[in-house]
N, C-alpha and C positions, 0 to 999 in steps of 0.2 A: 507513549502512554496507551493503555489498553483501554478501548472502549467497558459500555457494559450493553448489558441486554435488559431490555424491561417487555413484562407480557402485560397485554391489556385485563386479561385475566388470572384465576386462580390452576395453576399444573396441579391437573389430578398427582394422588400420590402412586411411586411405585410398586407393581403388584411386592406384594414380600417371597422371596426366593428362596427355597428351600435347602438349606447348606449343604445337608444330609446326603439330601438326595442326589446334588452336585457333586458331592465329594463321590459319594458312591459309583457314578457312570463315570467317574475322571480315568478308572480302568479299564484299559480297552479288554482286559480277560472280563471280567463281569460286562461289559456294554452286548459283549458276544455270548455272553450265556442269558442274558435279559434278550436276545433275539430271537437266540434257540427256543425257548421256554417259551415265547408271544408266538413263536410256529407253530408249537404244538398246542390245539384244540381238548384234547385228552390231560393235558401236566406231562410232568416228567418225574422222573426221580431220579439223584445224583449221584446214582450208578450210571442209569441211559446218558448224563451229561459227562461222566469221566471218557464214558465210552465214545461218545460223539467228539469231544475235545482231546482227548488224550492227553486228560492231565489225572492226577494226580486224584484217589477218589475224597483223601480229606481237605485236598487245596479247591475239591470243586465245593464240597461241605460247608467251607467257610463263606466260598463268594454268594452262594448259593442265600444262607441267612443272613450274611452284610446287604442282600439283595430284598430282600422277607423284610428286614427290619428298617429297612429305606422307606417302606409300602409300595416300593415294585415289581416284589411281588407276594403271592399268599403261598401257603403252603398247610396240608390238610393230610389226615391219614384215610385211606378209603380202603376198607378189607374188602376180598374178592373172594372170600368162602375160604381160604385156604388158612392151614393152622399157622399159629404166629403172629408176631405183631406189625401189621403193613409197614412200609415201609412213607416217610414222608411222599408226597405228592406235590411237586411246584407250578403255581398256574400265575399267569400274568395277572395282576394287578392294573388297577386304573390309572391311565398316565395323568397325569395333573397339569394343568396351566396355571406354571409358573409365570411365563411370562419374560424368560429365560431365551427362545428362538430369536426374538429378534438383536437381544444383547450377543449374542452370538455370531448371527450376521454381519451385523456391525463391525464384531471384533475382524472375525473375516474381511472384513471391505475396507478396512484399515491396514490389516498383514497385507496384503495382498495392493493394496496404494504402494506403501512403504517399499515391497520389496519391488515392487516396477517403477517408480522415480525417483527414488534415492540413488546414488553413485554409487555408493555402501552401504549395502541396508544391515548390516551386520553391527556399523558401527552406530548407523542412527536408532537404532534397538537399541544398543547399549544405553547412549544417553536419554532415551526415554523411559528407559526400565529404570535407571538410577534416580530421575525426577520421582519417577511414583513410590521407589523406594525410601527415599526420604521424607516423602508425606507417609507410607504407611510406618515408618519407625517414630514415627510424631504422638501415634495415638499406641503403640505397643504398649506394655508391663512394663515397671520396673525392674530393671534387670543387669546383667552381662550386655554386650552387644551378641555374644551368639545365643543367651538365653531369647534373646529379643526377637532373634533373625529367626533363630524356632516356633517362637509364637506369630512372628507376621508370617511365617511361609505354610503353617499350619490353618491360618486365619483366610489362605488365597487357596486353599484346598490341596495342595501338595503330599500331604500326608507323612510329616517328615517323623522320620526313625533314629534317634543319636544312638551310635554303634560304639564309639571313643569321645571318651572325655578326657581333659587335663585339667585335674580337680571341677569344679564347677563348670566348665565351661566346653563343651561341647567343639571339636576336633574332625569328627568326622560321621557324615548327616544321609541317609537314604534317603529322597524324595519317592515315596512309593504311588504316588498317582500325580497327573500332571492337568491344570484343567482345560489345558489347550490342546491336549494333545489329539485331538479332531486335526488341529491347523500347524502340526509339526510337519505332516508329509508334504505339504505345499511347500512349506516356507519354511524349514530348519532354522534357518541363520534367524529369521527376526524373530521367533517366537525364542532358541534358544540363548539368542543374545540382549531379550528384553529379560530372560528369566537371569542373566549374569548382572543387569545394571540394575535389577531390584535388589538383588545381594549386596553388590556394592552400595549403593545410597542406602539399603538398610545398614551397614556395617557405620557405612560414614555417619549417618546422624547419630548415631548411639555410642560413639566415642571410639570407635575403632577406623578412622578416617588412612586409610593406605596400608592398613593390615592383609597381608597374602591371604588367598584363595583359588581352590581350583573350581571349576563345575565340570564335570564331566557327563556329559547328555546320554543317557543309557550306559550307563558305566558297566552295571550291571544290568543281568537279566532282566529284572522287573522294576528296576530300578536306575535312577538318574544318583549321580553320587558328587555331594561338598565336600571339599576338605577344608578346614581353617588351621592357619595356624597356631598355636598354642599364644594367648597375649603376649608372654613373657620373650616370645621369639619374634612376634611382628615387627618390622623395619620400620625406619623414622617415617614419616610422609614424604621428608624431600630425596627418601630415597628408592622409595617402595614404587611397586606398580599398578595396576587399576582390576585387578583379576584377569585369572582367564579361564577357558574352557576348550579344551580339546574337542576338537568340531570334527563331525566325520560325516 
């Protein structure tokens, strides 16, 4: 039997963390132009940033006001005498304490337990991904199980994209931001094999309990890639497997 904890006092509450803004740095293209942009004293403009990056000048366009509209940063037009209409201007913004650094840490000081006293840290990721995935499929939408699995992996900041459906139900998934992915270079295996046992225990609580799945960890380019199987094709339980994910 599990004890309990009792405090002699009242736990202040916690600070409130801003999702937005979370989701927003979970890209490491945008974390590297919010750096770029905090260098420069002057701004920039998202020509100087394509050019510094070598991407693309309306892919810098987009991260550039996913960034503006986080409040990380401003953006202003400033003419210089010359004919025409300036062109934007991007300046850092004020970082905020959220109160986010030290849940972070933590996270960190737990991958990092895991993957140096486990036997398997690949496998005890799984099974703690799948615990917490069955508590967040507890409080989802009514729904499909992959309608659901798209609002809990939406909800942990994922930012997922349904590419294929089979009628209603969602088939095949872009995760296009990851919110750990600070703590993938360390430790691939637990953070991508706590990201497979959240899939699973989301799939299993919500009535798809031994339905196939792939996870593929950077499948693509900018992206981590799900596939589900269609319901009507999912295996029995007592014959199906537990997911899996092509590890590299």
């Amino acid at each position: 039997m599990l004890g309990t904890v009792k405090t002699s006092r009242k736990v202040p509450p916690a600070r409130t963390i801003d999702t937005r803004r979370h989701r927003t740095l979970a890209s490491a293209t945008r974390v590297a132009i919010l750096h770029l942009v905090r260098r420069s004293a002057d701004g920039v403009t998202a020509a100087e940033v394509a050019k510094a990056t070598g991407r693309h000048l309306s892919t810098v366009r987009e991260h550039l006001d996913q960034l503006a509209e986080a409040g990380l940063l401003v953006r202003e037009r400033r003419g210089d005498g010359t004919p025409g209409r300036p062109a934007w201007r991007y300046y850092a913004g004020e970082e905020p304490e959220t109160g986010a650094g030290p849940y972070r840490e933590l996270a960190g000081a737990l991958v990092a337990h895991l993957a140096m006293t486990e036997e398997d840290p690949w496998k005890a990721s799984v099974t703690a991904g799948r615990g917490w995935g069955r508590k967040l499929a507890a409080g989802a939408i009514p729904g499909s199980a992959g309608a659901r699995l798209v609002e809990i992996l939406d909800r942990l900041g994922f930012s997922p994209r349904v590419l294929e459906r089979h009628g209603d139900d969602p088939t095949l998934i872009h995760l296009l931001s990851c919110p750990f992915l600070d703590l993938v270079k360390d430790s691939p295996d637990v953070i991508c094999g706590l990201h497979l046992g959240v899939i699973r225990g989301a799939l299993d609580a919500s009535g798809s309990a031994g339905a196939e799945f792939t996870l593929e960890p950077f499948g693509r380019p900018a992206a981590c890639v799900v596939h589900l199987s269609p319901p009507a094709a999912a295996p029995s339980p007592a014959v199906s497997g537990s997911g899996t994910a092509r590890r590299r």
